[in-house]
VOZA-775627 format. One record per residue (C-alpha): residue number from 1; residue in one letter; x, z negated, y. Coordinates in steps of 0.001 Angstrom, whole numbers. Example, Ala and Ser with C-alpha at 12.3 -4.5 7.8 and 13.67 -1.06 7.14 Angstrom:
BEGIN
   k r       u       w       v
   1 a   12300   -7800   -4500
   2 s   13670   -7140   -1060
//
This chain:
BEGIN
   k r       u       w       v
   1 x   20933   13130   49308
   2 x   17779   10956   50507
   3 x   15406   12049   52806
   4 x   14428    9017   54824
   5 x   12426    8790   58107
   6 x   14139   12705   58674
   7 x   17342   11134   58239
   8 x   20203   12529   55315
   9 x   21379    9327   53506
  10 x   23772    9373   51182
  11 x   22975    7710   47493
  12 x   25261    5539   46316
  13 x   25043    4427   42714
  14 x   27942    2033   41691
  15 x   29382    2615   38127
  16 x   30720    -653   36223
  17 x   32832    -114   33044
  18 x   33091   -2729   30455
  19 x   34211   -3296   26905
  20 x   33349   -4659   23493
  21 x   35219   -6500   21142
  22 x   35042   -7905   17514
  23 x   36351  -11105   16904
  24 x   35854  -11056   13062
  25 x   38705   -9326   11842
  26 x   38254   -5915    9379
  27 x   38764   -6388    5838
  28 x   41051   -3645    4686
  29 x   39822   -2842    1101
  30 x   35863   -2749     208
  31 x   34925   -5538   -1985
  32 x   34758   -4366   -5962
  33 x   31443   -4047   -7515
  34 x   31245   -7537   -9301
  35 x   31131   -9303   -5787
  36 x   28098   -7144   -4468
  37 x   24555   -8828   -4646
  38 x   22863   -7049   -7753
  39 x   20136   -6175   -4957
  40 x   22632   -4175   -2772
  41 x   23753   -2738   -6241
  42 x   20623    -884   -6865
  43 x   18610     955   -5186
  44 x   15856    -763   -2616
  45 x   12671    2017   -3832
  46 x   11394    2713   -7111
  47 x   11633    6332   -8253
  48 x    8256    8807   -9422
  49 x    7783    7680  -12741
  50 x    4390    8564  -13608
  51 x    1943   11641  -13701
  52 x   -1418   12412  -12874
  53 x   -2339   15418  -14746
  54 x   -5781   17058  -13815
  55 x   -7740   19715  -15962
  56 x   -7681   22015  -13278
  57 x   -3924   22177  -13783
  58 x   -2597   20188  -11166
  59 x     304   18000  -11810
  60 x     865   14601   -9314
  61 x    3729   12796   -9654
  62 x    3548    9124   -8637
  63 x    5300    5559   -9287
  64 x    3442    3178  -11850
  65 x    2504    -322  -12071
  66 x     386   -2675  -14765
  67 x     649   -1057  -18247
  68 x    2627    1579  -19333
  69 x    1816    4828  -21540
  70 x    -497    7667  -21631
  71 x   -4385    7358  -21130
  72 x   -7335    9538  -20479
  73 x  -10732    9663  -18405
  74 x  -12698   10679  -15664
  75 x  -10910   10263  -12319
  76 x  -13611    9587   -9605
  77 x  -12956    8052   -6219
  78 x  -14539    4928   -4534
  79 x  -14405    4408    -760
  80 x  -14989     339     175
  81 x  -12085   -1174    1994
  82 x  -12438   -4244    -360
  83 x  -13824   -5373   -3589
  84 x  -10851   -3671   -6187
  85 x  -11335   -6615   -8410
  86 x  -14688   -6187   -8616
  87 x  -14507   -3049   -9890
  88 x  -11895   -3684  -12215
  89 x  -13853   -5934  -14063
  90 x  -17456   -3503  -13542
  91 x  -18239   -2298  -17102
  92 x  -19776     473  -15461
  93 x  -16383    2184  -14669
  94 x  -15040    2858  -18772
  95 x  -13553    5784  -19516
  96 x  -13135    6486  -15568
  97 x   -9888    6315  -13383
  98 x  -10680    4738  -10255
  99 x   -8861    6503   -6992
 100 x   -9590    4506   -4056
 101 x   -9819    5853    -789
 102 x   -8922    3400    1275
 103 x   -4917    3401    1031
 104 x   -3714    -186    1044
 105 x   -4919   -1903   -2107
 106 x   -3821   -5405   -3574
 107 x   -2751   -7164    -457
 108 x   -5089  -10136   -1730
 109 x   -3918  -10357   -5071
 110 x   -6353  -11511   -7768
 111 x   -8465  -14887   -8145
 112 x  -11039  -15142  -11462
 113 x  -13825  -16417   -9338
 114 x  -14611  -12622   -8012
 115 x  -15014  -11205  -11711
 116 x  -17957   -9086  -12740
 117 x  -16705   -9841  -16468
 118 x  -14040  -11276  -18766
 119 x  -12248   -8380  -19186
 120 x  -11289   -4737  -17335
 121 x  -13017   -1650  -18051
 122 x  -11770    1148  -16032
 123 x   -8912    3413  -18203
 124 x   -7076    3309  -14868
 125 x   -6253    2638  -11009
 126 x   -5318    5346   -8743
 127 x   -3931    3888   -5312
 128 x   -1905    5332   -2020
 129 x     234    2433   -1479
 130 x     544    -873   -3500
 131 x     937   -4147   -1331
 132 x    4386   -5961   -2276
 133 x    3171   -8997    -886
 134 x      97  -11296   -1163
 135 x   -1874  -13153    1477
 136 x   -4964  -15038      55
 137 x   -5468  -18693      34
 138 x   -7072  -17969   -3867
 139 x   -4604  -15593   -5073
 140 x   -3106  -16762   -8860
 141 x   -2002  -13279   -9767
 142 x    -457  -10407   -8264
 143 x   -2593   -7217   -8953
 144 x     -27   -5291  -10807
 145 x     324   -7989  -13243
 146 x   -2804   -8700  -13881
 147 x   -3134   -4947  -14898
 148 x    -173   -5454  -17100
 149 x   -1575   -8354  -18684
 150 x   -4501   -6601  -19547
 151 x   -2805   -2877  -20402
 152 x   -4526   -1642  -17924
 153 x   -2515    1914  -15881
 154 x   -1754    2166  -12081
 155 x    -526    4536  -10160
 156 x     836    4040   -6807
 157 x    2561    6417   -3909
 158 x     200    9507   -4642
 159 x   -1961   11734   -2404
 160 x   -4840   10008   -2609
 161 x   -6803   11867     498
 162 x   -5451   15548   -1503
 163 x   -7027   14215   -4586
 164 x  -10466   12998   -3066
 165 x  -11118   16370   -1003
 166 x  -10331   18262   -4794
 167 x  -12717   15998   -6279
 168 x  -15180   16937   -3513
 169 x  -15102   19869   -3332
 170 x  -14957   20945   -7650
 171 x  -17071   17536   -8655
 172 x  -15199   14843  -11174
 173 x  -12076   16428  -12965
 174 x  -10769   14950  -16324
 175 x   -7530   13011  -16088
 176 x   -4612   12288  -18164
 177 x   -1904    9602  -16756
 178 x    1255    9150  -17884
 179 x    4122    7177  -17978
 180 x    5788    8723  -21198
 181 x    8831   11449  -20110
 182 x    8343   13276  -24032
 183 x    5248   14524  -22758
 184 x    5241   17696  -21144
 185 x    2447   18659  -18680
 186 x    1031   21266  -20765
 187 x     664   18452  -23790
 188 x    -783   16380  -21279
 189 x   -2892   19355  -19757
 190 x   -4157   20203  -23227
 191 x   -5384   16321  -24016
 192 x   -7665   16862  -21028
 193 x   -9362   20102  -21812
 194 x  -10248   18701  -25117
 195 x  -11775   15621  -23944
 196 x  -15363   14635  -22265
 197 x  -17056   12060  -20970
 198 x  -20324   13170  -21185
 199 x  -22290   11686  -24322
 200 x  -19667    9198  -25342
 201 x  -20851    5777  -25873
 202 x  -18572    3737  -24012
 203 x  -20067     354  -24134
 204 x  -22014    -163  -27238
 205 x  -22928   -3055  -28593
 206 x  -26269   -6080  -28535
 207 x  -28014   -6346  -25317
 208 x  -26483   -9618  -23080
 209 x  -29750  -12099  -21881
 210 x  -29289  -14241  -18843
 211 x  -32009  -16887  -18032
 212 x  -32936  -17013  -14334
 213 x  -35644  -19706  -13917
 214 x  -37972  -18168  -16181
 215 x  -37089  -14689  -15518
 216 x  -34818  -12921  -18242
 217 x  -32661  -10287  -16951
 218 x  -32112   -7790  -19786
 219 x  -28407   -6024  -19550
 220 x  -28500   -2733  -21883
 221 x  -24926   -1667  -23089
 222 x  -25103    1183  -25607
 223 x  -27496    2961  -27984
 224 x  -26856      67  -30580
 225 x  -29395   -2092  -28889
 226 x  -31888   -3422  -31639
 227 x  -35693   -1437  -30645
 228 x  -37502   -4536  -32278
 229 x  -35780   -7237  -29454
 230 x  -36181   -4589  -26773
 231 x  -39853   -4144  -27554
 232 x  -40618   -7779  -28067
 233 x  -38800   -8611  -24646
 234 x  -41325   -6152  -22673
 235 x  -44361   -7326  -24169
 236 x  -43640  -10689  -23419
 237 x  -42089  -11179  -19798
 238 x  -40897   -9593  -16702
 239 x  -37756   -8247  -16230
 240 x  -34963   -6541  -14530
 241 x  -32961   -3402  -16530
 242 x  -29342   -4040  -14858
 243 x  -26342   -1287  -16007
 244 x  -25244    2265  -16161
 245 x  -24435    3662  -19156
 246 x  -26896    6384  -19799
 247 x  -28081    6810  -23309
 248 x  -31494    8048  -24689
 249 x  -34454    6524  -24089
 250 x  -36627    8612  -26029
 251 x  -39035    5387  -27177
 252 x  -39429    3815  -23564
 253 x  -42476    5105  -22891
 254 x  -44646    2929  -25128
 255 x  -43115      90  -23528
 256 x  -43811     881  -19605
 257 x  -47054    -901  -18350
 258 x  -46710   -4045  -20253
 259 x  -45221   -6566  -17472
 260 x  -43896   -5822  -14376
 261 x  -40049   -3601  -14689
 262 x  -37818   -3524  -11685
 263 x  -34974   -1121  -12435
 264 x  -31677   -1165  -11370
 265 x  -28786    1598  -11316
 266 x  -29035    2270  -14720
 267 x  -32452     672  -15252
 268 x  -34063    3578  -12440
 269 x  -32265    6031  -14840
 270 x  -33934    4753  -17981
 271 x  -37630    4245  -16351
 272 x  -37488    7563  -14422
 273 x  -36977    8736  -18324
 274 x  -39604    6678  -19441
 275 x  -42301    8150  -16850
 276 x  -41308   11646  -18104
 277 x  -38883   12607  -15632
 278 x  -35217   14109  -15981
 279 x  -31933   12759  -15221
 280 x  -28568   14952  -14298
 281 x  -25145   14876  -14022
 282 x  -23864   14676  -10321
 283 x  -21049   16921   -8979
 284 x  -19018   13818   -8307
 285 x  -21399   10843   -8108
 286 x  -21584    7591   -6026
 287 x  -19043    4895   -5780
 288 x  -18835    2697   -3101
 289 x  -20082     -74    -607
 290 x  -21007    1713    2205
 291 x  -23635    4521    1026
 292 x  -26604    4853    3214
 293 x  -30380    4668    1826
 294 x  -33263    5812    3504
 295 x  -36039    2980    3307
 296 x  -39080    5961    3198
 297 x  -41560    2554    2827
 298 x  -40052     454    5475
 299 x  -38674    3904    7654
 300 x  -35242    2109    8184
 301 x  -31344    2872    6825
 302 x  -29582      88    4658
 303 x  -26263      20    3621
 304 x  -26223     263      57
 305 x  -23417    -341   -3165
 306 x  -23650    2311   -5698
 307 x  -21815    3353   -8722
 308 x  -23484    6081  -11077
 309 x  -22476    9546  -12271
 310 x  -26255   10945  -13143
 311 x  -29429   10790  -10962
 312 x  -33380   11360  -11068
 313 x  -34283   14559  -10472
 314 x  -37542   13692   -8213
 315 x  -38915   17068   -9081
 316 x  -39611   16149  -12755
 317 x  -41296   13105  -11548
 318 x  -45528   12989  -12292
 319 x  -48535   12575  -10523
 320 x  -48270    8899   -8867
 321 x  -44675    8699   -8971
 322 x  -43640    8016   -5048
 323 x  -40219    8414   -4140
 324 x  -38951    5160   -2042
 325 x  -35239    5633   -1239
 326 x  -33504    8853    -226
 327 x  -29442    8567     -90
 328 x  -28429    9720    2952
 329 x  -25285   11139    2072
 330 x  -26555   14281    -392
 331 x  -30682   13485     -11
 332 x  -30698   12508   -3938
 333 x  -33313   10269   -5055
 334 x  -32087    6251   -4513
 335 x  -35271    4912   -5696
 336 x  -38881    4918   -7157
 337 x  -42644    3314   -7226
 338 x  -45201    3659   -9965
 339 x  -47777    1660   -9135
 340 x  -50458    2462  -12195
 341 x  -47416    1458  -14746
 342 x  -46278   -1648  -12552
 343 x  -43026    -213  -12013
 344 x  -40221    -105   -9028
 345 x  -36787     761   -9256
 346 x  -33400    1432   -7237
 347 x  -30407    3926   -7901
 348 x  -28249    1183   -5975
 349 x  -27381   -2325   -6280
 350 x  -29090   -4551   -3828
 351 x  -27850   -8069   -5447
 352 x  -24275   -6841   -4437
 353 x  -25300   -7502    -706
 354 x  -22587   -4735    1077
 355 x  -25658   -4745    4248
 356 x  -25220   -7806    3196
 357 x  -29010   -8427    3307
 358 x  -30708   -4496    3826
 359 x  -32038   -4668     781
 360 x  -33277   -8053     318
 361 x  -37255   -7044     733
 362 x  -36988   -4892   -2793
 363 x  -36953   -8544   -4569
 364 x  -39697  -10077   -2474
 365 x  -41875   -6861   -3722
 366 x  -40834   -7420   -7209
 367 x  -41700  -11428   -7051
 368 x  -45141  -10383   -5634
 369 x  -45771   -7887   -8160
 370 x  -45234  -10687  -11020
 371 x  -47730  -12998   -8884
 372 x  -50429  -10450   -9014
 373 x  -50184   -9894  -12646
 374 x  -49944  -13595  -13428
 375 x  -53097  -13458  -11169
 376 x  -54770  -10830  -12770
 377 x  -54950   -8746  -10022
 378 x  -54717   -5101   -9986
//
């Protein structure tokens, strides 16, 4: 009943009936096997093929891609939402496993004009979900082949997030992946307990010069690099220390206060070492586009891109030495001035432009440091 104006009327709700019929006839016997698609055959998902064994014990199982086999390093995670093909190719990142936070990776596929280098570096990719599809005007290469190509290890359809908060919360944890079912996960367990990145020289070899109108950028990859060139290169021009490897530095202070040295990532490392302070080991270190830097000079935040597993400790620091940049994120020093041995550096990467242009006033300070020593001005 409806109550309407104080009048009872009665609902009426019509029913209709009605019926469906198939007008392609039912074939009485399934079709045998040899007729079926091969697709329909087998099954539409890939099964857990892989491992991610962590010293702390923890097994992950997850589904591979790229290379196949067994491979160890230092799993660390990195949080920009793009950029994976840069850091594939980052020499910075050997010996590491790369687990990146954001959970949909390879959706543009791979072009060879975003590069860092010729070649991969990382031991292996860590990923939530893997694209199965590309969309990129540039794309040549899908992103597990590429990896394949250059026996390189991914991982796919793994709790990234669980992974991250571990590596959080204990600092970096030794890795061992796996696509190899005759290992068990206490042979696998074992292979990291016994290994360490710490100390290993992971990119040794002749320093790499680049000419930039008159300005030679000096790239230092291992303890292998000749002292003679190194010395002869300070004494004679300006330049910019660019990588991060850490290695000892033991003879750098005889060549501070030649020239003018702007330091970067690695390079802050090896002057704050060559001023007499300390580096250490972070709990789980920096890797990412988005890391915010204190300006102390300029009081303002930029958006920074860093990648490095040790830091300055500003404490060790002497007399003169003014600290510039403070990350945001843990308050660790991001970056230096040391004006009576002409020196600046940063603990980030301000040519990578993630702001894209906070950091852009470091290199005017660094061009008008070489004009006052051309000058002669103190």
């Amino acid at each position: 009943m409806i109550c309407h104006g104080g009048t009872a009327v009665a609902a009426y709700c019509p029913l209709r009936r009605f019926s469906i019929g198939c007008a392609v006839p039912i074939r009485a016997s399934v079709a045998p096997v040899s007729d079926v698609p091969k697709g329909i055959q087998e099954k539409p998902w890939k099964l857990a093929n892989a491992r991610l064994v962590l010293e702390d014990g923890s097994v992950w199982r997850a589904k591979s891609f790229g290379a196949s086999g067994t491979q160890v390093g230092e799993v660390v995670f990195n949080t920009p939402l793009t950029g994976y093909q840069e850091i594939l190719t980052d020499p910075s990142y050997a010996g590491q496993f790369v687990l990146m936070t954001n959970p949909h990776i390879g959706n543009t596929g791979i072009n060879f004009d975003d590069e860092e280098s010729s070649q991969c570096f990382l031991a292996g990719l860590v990923i939530r979900s893997l694209s199965i599809s590309t969309s990129n005007w540039r794309t040549t290469e899908a992103l597990g082949d590429y990896l394949a190509s250059r026996n390189v290890m991914g991982i796919y359809d793994v709790d990234t997030r669980a992974i991250t908060s571990r590596l959080r919360e204990d600092g970096s944890l030794i890795g061992v992946l796996s696509t190899e079912e005759s290992r068990t996960d206490d042979e696998l367990l074992q292979m990291c307990k016994s290994w360490d990145i710490v100390g290993v020289d992971l990119i040794s070899g002749f320093p790499v010069r680049h000419h930039m109108n008159g300005l030679i950028v000096l790239v230092l990859t291992g303890i292998l690099t000749p002292f003679g060139e190194i010395k002869k290169l300070f004494e004679l021009l300006p330049m910019i220390l660019a990588s991060s490897t850490i290695f000892s530095v033991a003879w750098h202070p005889m060549l501070t206060g030649k020239v003018p040295i702007f330091g970067i990532c690695m390079g802050h490392q090896l002057l704050g070492q060559a001023i007499g302070g300390k580096t250490f080991k972070m709990k789980f270190g920096h890797h990412g586009g988005n890391h915010p830097v204190r300006n102390i000079q300029h009081n303002r935040v930029e958006i920074s891109a860093q990648n490095h597993n040790y830091a300055v400790d500003p404490e060790s620091l002497p007399e003169g030495v003014e600290v510039t940049h403070i990350n945001l994120n843990d308050g660790s020093c991001a970056g230096l001035a040391f004006t009576q041995k002409k020196l600046l550096s940063l603990q980030y990467h301000p040519e990578a432009s993630p702001g894209p242009h906070d950091s852009d006033l470091v290199f005017g300070e660094f061009v008008q440091l070489m004009k006052q020593e051309k000058l002669g001005k103190p």
